[in-house]
C-alpha positions as CSV (number, residue, x, y, z in Angstrom):
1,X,0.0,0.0,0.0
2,X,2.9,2.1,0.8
3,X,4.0,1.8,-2.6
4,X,0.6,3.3,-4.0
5,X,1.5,6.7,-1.7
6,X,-0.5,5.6,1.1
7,X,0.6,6.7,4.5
8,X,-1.8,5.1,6.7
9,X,-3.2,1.9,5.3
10,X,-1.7,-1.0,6.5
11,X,-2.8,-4.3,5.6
12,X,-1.0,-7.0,8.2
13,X,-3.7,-9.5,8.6
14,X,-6.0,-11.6,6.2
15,X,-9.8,-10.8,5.7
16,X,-11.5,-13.0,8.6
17,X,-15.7,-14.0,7.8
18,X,-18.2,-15.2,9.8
19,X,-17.4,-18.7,8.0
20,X,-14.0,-18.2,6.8
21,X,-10.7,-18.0,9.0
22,X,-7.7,-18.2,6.7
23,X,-4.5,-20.0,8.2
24,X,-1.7,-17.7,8.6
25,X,-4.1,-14.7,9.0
26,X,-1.4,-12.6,9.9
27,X,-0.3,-10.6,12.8
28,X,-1.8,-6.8,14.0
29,X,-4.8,-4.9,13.2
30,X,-5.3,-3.6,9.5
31,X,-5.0,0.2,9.6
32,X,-7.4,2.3,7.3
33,X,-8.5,6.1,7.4
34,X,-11.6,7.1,5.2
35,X,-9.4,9.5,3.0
36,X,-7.6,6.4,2.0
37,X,-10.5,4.4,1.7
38,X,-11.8,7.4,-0.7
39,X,-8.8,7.4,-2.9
40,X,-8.9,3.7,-3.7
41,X,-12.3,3.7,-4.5
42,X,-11.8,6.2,-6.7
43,X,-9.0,5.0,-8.6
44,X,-10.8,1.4,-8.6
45,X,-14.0,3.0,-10.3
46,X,-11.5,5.2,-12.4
47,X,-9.8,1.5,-13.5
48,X,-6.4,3.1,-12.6
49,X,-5.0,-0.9,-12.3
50,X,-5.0,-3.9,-13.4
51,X,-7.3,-5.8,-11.7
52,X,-9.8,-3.0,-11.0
53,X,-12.5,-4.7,-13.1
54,X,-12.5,-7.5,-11.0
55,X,-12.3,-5.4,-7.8
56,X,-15.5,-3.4,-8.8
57,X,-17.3,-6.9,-9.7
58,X,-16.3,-8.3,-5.5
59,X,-17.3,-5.0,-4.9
60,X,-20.9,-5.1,-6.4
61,X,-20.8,-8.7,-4.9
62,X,-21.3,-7.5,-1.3
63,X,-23.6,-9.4,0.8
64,X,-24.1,-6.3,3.6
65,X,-26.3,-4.3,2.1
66,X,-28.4,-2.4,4.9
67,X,-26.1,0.9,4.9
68,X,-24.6,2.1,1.1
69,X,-27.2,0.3,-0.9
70,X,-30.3,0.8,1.3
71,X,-29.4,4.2,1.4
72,X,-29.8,4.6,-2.1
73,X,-32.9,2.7,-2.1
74,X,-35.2,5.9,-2.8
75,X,-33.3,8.0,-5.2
76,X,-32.2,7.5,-8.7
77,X,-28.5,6.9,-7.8
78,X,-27.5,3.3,-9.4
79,X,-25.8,1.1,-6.4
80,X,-22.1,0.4,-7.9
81,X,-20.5,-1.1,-4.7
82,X,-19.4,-0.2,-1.6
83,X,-16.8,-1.2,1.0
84,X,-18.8,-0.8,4.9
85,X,-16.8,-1.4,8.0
86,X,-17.6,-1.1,11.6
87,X,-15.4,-1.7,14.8
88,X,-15.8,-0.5,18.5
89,X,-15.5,3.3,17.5
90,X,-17.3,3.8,13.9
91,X,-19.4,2.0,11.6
92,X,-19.4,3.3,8.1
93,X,-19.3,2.6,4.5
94,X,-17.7,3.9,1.0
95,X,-20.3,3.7,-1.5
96,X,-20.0,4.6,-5.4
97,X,-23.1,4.6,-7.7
98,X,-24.1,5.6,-10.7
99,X,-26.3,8.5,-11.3
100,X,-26.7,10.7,-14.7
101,X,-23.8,8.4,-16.1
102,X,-21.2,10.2,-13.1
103,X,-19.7,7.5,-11.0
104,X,-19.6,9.2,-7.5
105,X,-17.5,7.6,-4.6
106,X,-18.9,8.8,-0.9
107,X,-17.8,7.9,2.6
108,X,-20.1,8.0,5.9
109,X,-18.3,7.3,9.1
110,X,-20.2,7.9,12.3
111,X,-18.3,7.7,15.9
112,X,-19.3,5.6,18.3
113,X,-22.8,5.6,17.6
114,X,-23.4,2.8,15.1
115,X,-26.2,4.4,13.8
116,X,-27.3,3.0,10.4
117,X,-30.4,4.8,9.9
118,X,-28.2,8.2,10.2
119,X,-26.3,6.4,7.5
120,X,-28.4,5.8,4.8
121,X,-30.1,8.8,5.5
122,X,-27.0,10.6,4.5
123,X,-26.3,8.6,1.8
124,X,-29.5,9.4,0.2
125,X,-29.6,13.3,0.9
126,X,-25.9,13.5,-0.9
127,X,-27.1,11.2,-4.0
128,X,-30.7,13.9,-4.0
129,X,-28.7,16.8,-3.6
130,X,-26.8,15.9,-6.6
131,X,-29.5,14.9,-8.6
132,X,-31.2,17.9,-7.9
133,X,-28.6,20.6,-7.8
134,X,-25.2,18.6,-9.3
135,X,-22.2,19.1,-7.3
């Protein structure tokens, strides 16, 4: 990651599931900061890489679809994908979609309170606001 220019994103352990714990996970907690998170996601949608299709396709794949994707729900943004993550201090998501043939990339964090409703509810007041009044 380092070598991409990023200054806080450390990856040092596997992805661990709910049914899936790789051997050899690795050793420390994974370091991200929603800047970063931002960045990629725009570079993915952008296909700055190789690889990026097949990033955007796990990416469209996600099976947690209550904060990004629900949020979107009543608007007439197109759900692209989106990246959520919540641990003992935030809960939030990076979310692109499609709207007017724009990919947009958007993060939501919220501290501490784990509030999902607040979530979507953002989600879907950014993707109006820019359907109504562009950016």
């Amino acid at each position: 990651m380092s070598d991409r220019g990023y200054q806080v994103t450390r990856v040092n352990t596997k992805l661990v599931g709910e049914s899936t714990y790789p051997a050899n996970a690795g050793v420390g907690p994974n370091q991200i900061n929603t800047d970063e998170l931002t960045e990629m996601m725009v570079s993915i949608y952008n296909r700055e890489h190789p690889g990026d299709e097949e990033l955007i396709k796990t990416l469209m794949s996600q099976d947690d679809l209550v904060l990004g994707h629900q949020g979107l729900r009543n608007s007439k943004a197109f759900w692209m994908g989106e990246k959520t993550g919540q641990n003992s201090k935030a809960l939030g998501t990076t979310v692109a979609f499609m709207l007017d043939d724009e990919y947009y990339i958007v993060s939501v964090v919220l501290d501490y309170s784990g509030n999902e409703r607040a979530i979507r509810e953002t989600i879907n007041a950014i993707a109006n606001h820019i359907d109504q009044n562009g950016l």
